[in-house]
C-alpha positions as CSV (number, residue, x, y, z in Angstrom):
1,X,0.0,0.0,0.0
2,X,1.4,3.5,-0.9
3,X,1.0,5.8,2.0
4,X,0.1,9.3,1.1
5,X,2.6,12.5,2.2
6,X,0.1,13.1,5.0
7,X,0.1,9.5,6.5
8,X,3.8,8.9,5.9
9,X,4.1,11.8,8.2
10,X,1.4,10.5,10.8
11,X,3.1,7.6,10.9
12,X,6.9,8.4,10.9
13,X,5.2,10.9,13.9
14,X,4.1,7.7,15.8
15,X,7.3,6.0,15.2
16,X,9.9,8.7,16.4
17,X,7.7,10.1,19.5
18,X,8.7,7.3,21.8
19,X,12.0,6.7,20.9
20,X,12.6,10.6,21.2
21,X,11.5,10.7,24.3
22,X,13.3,7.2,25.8
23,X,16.4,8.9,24.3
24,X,15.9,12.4,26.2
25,X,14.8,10.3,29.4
26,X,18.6,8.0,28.5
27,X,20.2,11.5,28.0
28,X,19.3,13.2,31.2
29,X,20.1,10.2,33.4
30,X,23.5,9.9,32.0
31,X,24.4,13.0,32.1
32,X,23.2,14.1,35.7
33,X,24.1,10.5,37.2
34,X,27.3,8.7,35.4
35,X,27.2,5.0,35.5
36,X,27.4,1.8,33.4
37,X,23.9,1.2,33.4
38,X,22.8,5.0,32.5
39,X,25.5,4.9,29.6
40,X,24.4,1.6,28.6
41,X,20.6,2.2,28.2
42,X,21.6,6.1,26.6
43,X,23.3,3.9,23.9
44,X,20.6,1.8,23.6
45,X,18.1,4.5,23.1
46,X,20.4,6.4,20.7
47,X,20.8,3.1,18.4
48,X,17.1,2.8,18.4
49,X,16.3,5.9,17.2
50,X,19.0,5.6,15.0
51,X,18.2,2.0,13.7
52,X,14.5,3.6,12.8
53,X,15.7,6.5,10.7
54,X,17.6,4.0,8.8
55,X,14.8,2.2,7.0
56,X,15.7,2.5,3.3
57,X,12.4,1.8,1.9
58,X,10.6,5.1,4.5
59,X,13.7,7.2,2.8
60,X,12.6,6.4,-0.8
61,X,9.1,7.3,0.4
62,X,10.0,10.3,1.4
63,X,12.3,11.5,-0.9
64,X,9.0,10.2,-3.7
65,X,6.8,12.3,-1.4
66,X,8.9,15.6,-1.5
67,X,7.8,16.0,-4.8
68,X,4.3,15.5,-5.0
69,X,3.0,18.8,-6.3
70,X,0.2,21.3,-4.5
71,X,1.1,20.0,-0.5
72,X,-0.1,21.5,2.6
73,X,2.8,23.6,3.7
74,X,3.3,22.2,6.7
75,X,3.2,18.5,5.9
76,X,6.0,19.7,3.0
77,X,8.0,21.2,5.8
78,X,7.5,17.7,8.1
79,X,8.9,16.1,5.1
80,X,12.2,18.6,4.6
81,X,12.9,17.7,8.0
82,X,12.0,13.9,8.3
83,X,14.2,13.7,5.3
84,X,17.1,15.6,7.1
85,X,17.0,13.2,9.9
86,X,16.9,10.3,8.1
87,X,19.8,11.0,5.4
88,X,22.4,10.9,7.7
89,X,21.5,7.2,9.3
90,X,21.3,5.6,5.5
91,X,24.3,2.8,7.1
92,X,25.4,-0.4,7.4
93,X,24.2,-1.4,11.0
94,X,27.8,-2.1,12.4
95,X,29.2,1.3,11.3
96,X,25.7,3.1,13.0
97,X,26.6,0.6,16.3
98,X,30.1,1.7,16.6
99,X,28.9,5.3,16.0
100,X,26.7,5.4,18.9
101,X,29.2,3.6,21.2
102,X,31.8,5.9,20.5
103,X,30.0,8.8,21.1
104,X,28.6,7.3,23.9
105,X,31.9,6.7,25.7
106,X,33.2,9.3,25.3
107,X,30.7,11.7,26.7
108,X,30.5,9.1,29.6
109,X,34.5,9.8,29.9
110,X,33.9,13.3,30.0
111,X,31.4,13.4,32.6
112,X,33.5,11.6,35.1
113,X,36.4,12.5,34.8
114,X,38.2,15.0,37.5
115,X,41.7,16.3,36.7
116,X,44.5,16.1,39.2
117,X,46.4,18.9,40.6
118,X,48.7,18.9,43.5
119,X,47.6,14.9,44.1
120,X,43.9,16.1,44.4
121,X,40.8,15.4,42.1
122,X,38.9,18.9,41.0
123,X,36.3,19.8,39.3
124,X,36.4,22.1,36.3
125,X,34.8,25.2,38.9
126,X,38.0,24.8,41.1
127,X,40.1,25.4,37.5
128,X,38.2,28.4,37.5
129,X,38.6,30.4,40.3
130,X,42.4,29.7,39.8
131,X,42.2,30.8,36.5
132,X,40.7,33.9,37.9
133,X,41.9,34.7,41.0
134,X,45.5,33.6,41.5
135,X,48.2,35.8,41.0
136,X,50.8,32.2,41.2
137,X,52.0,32.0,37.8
138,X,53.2,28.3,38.3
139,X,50.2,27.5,39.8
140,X,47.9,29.1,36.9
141,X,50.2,26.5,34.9
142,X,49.1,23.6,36.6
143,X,45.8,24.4,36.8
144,X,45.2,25.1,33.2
145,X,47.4,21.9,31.9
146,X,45.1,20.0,34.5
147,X,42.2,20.9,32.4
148,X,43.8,19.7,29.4
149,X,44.4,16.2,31.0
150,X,40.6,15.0,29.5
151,X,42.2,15.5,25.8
152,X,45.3,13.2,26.6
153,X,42.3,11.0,28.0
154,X,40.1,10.9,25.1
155,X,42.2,12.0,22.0
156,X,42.2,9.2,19.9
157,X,39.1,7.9,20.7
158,X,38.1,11.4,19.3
159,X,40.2,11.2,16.5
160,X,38.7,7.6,15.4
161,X,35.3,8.7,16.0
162,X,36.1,11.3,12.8
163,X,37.3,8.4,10.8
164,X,34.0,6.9,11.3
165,X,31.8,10.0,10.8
166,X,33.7,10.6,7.6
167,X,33.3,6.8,6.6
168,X,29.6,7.5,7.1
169,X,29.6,10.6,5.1
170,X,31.6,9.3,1.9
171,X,28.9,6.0,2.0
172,X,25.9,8.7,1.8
173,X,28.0,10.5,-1.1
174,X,29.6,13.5,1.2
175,X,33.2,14.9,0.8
176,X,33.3,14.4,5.0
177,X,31.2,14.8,7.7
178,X,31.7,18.5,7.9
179,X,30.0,18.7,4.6
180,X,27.6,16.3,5.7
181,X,26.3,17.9,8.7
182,X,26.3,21.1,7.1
183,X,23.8,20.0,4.6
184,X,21.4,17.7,6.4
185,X,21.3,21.2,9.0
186,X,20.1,23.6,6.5
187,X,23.5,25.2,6.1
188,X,25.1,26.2,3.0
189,X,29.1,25.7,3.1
190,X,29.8,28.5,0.7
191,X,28.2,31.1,2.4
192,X,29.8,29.6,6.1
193,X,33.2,30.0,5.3
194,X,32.2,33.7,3.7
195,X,31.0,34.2,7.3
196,X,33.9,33.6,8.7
197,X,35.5,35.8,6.3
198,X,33.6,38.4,7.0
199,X,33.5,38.3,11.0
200,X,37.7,37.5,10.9
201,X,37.8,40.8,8.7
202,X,35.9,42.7,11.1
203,X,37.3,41.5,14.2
204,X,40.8,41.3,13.5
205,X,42.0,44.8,14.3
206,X,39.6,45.8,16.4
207,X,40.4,42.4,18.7
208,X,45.0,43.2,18.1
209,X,44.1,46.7,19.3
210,X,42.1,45.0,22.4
211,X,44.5,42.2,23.1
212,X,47.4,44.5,23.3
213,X,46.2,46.3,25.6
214,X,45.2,43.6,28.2
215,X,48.7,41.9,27.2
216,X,50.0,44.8,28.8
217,X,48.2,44.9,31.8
218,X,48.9,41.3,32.2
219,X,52.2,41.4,32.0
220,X,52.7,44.0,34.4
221,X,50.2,41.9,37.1
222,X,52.2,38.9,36.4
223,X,55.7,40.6,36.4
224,X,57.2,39.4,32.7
225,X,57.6,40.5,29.5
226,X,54.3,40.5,26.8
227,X,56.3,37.7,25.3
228,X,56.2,35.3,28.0
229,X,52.5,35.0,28.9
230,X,51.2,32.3,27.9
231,X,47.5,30.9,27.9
232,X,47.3,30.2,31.4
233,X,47.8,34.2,32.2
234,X,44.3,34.4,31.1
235,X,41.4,33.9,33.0
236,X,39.7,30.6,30.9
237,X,41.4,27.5,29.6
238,X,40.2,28.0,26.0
239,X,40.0,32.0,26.2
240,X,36.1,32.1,25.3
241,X,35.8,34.7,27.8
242,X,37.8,37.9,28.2
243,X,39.5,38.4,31.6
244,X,38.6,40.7,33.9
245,X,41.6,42.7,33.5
246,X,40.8,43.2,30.0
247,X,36.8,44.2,30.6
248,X,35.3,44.3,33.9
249,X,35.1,42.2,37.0
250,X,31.7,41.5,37.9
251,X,32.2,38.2,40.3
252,X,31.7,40.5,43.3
253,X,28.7,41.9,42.3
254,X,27.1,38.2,42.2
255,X,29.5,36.4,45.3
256,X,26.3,37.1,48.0
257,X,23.5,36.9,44.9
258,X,20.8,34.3,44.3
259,X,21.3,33.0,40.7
260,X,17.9,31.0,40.4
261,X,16.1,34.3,42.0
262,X,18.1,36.6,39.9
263,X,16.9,34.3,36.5
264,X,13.6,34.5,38.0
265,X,13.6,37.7,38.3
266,X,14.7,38.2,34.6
267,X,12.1,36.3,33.2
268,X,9.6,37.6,35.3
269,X,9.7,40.9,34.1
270,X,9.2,40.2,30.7
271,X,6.2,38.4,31.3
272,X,7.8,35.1,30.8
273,X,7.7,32.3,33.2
274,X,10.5,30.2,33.8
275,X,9.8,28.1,36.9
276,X,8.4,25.0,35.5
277,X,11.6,24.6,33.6
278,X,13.7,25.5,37.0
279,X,11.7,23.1,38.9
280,X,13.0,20.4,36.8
281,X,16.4,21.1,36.5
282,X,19.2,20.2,38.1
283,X,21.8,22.9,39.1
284,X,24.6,22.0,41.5
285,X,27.8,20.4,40.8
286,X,28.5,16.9,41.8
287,X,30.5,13.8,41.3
288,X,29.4,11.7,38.3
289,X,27.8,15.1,36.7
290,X,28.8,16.5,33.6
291,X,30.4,19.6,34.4
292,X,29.0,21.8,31.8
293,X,25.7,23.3,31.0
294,X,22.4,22.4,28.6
295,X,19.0,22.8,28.1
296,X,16.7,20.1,26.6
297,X,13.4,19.6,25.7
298,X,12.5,16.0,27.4
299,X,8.7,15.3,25.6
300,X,7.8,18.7,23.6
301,X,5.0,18.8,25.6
302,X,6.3,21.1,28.2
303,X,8.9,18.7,29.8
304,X,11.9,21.0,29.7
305,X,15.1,21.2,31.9
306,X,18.2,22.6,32.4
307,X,21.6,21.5,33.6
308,X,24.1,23.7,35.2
309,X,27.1,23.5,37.9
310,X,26.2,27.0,39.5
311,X,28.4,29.0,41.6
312,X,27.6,32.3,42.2
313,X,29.9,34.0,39.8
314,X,29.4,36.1,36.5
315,X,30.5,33.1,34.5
316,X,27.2,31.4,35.9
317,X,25.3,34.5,36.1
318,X,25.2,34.4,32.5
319,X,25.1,30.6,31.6
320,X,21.6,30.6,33.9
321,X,20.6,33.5,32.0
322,X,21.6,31.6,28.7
323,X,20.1,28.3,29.0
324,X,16.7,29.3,30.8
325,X,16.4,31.8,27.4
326,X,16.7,27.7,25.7
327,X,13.5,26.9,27.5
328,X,11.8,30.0,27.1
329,X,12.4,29.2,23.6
330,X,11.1,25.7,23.6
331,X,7.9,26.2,26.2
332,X,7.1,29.3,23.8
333,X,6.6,27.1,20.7
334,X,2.5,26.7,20.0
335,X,1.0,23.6,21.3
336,X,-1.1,23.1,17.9
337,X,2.2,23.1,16.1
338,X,2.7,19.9,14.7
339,X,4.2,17.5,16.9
340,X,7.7,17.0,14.7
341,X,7.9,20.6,13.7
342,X,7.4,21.5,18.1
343,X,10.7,22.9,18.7
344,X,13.2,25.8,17.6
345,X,13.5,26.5,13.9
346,X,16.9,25.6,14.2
347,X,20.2,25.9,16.4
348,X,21.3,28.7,15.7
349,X,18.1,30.6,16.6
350,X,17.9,29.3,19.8
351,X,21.2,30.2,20.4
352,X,21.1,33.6,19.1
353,X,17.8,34.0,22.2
354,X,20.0,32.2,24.4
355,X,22.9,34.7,23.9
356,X,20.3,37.7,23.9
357,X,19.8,36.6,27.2
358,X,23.4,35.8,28.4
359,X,24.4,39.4,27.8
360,X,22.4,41.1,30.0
361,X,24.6,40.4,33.1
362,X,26.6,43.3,31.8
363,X,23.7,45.4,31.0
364,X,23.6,48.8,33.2
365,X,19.7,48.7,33.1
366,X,19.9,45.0,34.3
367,X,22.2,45.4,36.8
368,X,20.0,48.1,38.0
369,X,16.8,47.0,37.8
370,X,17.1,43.4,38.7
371,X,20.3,42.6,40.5
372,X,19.2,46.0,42.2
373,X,23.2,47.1,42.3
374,X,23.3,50.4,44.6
375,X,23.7,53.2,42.2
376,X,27.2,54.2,43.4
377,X,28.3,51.3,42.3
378,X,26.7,51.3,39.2
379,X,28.2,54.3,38.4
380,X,31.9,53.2,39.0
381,X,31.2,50.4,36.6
382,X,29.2,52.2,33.8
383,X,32.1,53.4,31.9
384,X,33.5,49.8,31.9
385,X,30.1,47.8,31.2
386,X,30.1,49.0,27.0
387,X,33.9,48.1,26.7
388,X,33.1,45.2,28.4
389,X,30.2,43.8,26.2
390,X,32.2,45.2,23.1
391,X,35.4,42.9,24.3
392,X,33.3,39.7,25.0
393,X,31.4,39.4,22.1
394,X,35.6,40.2,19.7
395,X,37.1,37.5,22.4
396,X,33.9,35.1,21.6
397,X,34.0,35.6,17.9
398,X,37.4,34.8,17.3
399,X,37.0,31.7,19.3
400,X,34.4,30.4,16.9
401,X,37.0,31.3,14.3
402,X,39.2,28.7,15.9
403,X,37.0,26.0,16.1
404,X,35.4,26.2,13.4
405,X,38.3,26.5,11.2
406,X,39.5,23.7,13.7
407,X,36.5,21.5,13.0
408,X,36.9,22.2,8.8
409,X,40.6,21.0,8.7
410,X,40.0,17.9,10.9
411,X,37.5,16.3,9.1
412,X,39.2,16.7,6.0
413,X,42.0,15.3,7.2
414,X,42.3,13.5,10.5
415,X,45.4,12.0,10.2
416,X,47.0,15.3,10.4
417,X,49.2,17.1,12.9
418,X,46.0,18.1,14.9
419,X,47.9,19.5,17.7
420,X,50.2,21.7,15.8
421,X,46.7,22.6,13.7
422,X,45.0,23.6,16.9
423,X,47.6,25.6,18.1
424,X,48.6,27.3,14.7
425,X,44.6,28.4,15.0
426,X,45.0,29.9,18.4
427,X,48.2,31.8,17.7
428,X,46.2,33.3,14.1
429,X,42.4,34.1,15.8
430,X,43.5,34.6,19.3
431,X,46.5,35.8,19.0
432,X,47.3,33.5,22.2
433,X,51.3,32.2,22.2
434,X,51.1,28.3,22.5
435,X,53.2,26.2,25.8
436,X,56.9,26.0,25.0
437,X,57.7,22.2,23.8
438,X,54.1,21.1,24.4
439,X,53.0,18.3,22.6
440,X,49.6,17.1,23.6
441,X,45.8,16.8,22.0
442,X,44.9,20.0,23.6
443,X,42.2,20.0,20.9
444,X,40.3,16.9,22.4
445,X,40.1,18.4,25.8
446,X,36.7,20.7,24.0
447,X,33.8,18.4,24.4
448,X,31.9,20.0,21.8
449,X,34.7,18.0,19.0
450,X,33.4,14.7,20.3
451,X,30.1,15.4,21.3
452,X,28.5,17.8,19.4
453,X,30.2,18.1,16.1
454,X,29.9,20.4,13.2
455,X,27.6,23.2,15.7
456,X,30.0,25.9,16.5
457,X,29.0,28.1,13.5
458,X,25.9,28.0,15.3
459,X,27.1,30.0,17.8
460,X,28.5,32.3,15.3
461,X,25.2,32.8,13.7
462,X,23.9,32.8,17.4
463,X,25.7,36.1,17.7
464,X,24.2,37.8,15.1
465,X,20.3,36.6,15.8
466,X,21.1,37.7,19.1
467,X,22.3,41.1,17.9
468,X,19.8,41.4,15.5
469,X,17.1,40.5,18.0
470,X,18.4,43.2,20.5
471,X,18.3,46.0,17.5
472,X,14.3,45.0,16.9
473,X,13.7,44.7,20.6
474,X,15.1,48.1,21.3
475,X,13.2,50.1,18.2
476,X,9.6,48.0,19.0
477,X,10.0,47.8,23.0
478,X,12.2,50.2,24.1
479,X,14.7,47.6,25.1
480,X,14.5,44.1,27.0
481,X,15.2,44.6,30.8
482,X,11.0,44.9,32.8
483,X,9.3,45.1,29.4
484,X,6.5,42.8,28.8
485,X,5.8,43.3,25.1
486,X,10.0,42.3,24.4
487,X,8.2,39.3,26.4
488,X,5.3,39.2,24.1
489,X,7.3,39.4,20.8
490,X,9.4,37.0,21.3
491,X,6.8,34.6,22.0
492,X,4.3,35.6,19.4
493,X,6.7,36.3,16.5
494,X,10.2,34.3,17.3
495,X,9.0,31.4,19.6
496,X,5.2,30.0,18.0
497,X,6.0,29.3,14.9
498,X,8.7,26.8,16.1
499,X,10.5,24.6,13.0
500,X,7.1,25.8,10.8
501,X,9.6,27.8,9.3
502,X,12.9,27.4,8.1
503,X,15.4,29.5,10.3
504,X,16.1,32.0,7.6
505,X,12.6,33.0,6.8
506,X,12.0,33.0,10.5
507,X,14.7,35.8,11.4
508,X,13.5,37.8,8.3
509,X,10.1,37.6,9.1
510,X,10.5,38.2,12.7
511,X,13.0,41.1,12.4
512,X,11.9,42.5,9.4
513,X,15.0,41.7,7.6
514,X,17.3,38.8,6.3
515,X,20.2,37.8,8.7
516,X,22.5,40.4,8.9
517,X,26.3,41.1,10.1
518,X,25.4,45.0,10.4
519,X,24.0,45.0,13.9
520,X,26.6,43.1,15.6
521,X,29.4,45.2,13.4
522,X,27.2,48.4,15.1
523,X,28.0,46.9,18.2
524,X,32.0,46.1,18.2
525,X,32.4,49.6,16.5
């Protein structure tokens, strides 16, 4: 019996739904409590899923159903995307088994593992506060090559997962997996790496003139030449973040705050509630916990939940901020939206509200309003906050630049001199002088290479939804900070629609024009 577009999609809906959400049930439990079992039924719930987009006979249907003329706009768009899913798990079973376990142990590795420094396990939040508080040069060192430790850990594991992804991507007729993902995501390649271009062409002076200048300070808090700092003089491992030294040093403002009431709080005054997602969530670091931060939608029904390692720092400050603008994003989405379309348009938008959101902890009306800083103290660090916001998003940017490029060159060829590659990158976008005589997968230590592959461009794209968001927001609300229509448009105009749209139409629509460069250019000028 032939199925028609409609049915196909009613019945691929039935299919996925319960497998989605034993995976996102797997997921959670693996990643908030480590163990054998947990990894072992995540694996088992990722192969499943996996197993049932791989049906060759439902791919020819779909691909026959695509072009049936005169269909329902949404069932077409339920098609685009069931097709996007599927095309990537058209594999032999063995090479979609070994792709699951390897991903699988891996992020298992990562969310166990503790570095060692000074004979004592620590958690990446203790790296941290070294990173940004100690004045011990030799001690900065250890810290930082004790957060490297995971990549020595997990490096060629890494690196053999890549062989197979490409393996994959050649079988389906891909150059590599790079390509791959780029065009089962709704990505064009071409106009990517013109992106990149473009942002390394606007950042790069603007960042040498920056970097100087906090090489400078630096050198002097540190007591040594410019020429002898090295990447653990700054105040992150993988310098996503600018140091305080170079922007502004907003830990003290949150050391006594509430981060959950101060999110709250955020949300609250733009209408938006975020408690049913907090009330799910899990926030505090512990053992057998990854130690990073995500949002996920468990059941697109309303299910939605954050993980985080909070400490009450700016660094967390804004990661709440960021993720809980995730599950704004994903409890906005209508409820009559069809059930496969029920979720962001794509990555990149949801990160570009989930950076819109992140910035405000160095927003003066923010501060004001909602973390209710006394206004002398306000006023010492208004002159600072715009510098501050400027430097953040060049440090952020260039970082992308470096994975990205990273990402690129190691699926073409990952048999190559990675570590020299990753550090060539860093000394080009960061402008960050690598270890003397250091030979180690430094690379690998950046879960996102193992884990997540091929989504860092997202963030880059992020940036300028965000900034283009913020520019909308400001001429149709006044702003974000305590105003319920921001609240409202978002919702009605970004958030409903969910993946009814594709991603481009959405931001055009929404903002009133394509995706643009121009506002965040406005913003770093």
């Amino acid at each position: 019996m032939i199925r028609t577009p409609e049915q196909l999609v009613a019945d691929l809906e039935t299919l996925l739904r319960p497998l989605e959400l034993e995976l996102a049930e797997a997921w959670w439990e693996s990643n908030t409590q480590s163990s054998p079992a947990a990894d072992a039924r995540r694996s088992a719930a990722d192969l499943a899923r996996r197993d049932a987009l791989s049906d060759a006979d439902v791919f020819a249907e779909l691909r026959a159903a695509r072009e049936v003329a005169g269909l329902d706009p949404l069932v077409r768009r339920q098609l685009d995307v069931l097709f996007d899913a599927f095309a990537p798990n058209q594999l032999a079973d063995d090479l979609r088994r070994r792709l699951v376990e390897g991903e699988t142990a891996i992020e298992a590795a990562f969310n166990t593992f503790r570095g060692e420094l000074g004979g004592e396990r620590v958690d990446d939040n203790t790296i941290f506060e070294i990173l940004r508080t100690s004045d011990d040069s030799e001690l900065r060192r250890r810290a930082w090559e004790t957060s490297k430790q995971i990549g020595a850990e997990v490096g060629e594991q890494v690196r053999e997962l890549a062989r197979l992804r490409n393996e994959a991507a050649r079988a389906l007729g891909y150059r590599d997996h790079f390509a791959l993902a780029l065009a089962t995501g709704e990505m064009d390649e071409d106009r990517l790496l013109a992106t990149l271009d473009e942002v390394d062409r606007d950042t790069a002076t603007p960042f040498a003139e920056w970097k100087t200048a906090v090489d400078t300070t630096l050198a002097a808090r540190f007591g040594c030449d410019v020429d002898e700092l090295r990447p653990w003089h700054l105040d992150e491992p993988f310098f996503q973040d600018p140091p305080a030294s170079g922007a502004v040093d907003l830990d003290p403002v949150f050391a006594e705050r509430d981060l959950e009431a101060l999110t709250l709080r955020t949300y609250d005054g733009i209408g938006l509630d975020v408690r049913p997602v907090l009330e799910r969530s899990d926030l505090h670091a512990r053992d057998g916990k990854s130690q990073h931060a995500f949002c996920i939608d468990m059941d697109r029904e309303g299910d939605v939940r954050v993980l985080c390692n909070v400490q009450p720092n700016e660094r967390w400050a804004d990661t709440m901020l960021h993720e809980l603008g995730h599950g704004i994003y994903d409890r906005g989405v209508r409820p009559d939206v069809p059930w496969l379309l029920r979720g962001a348009a794509h990555a990149l938008t949801t990160e570009g509200v989930a950076m819109l959101f992140g910035r405000l902890v160095r927003d003066p009306e923010w501060l004001a309003n909602v973390v209710e800083l006394p206004a002398n103290e306000l006023d010492v660090l208004i002159p600072r906050l715009t510098e501050a916001r400027r430097a953040a998003l060049l440090v952020f940017a260039r970082w992308v630049l470096v994975v990205t490029h990273f990402e690129h060159a190691f699926y073409a060829d990952p048999e190559s001199d990675l570590d020299t590659l990753w550090w060539d990158l860093v000394e080009r976008y960061q402008l960050v002088r690598r270890p003397d005589d250091r030979s180690a997968p430094d690379w690998a230590s950046k879960i996102h290479l193992a884990v997540v592959p091929v989504y860092y461009q997202n963030y880059l794209y992020g940036e300028l939804v965000a900034s283009q968001l913020d520019a909308t927001l400001r001429a149709r609300a006044g702003g974000i900070v305590d105003r319920p229509e921001a609240g409202r448009f978002l919702v009605e105009e970004f958030f409903a629609p969910g993946a009814t749209l594709r991603w481009d139409h959405l931001v055009e629509q929404a903002t009133g024009e394509p995706l643009t460069a121009a506002h965040l250019a406005r913003q770093l000028a």
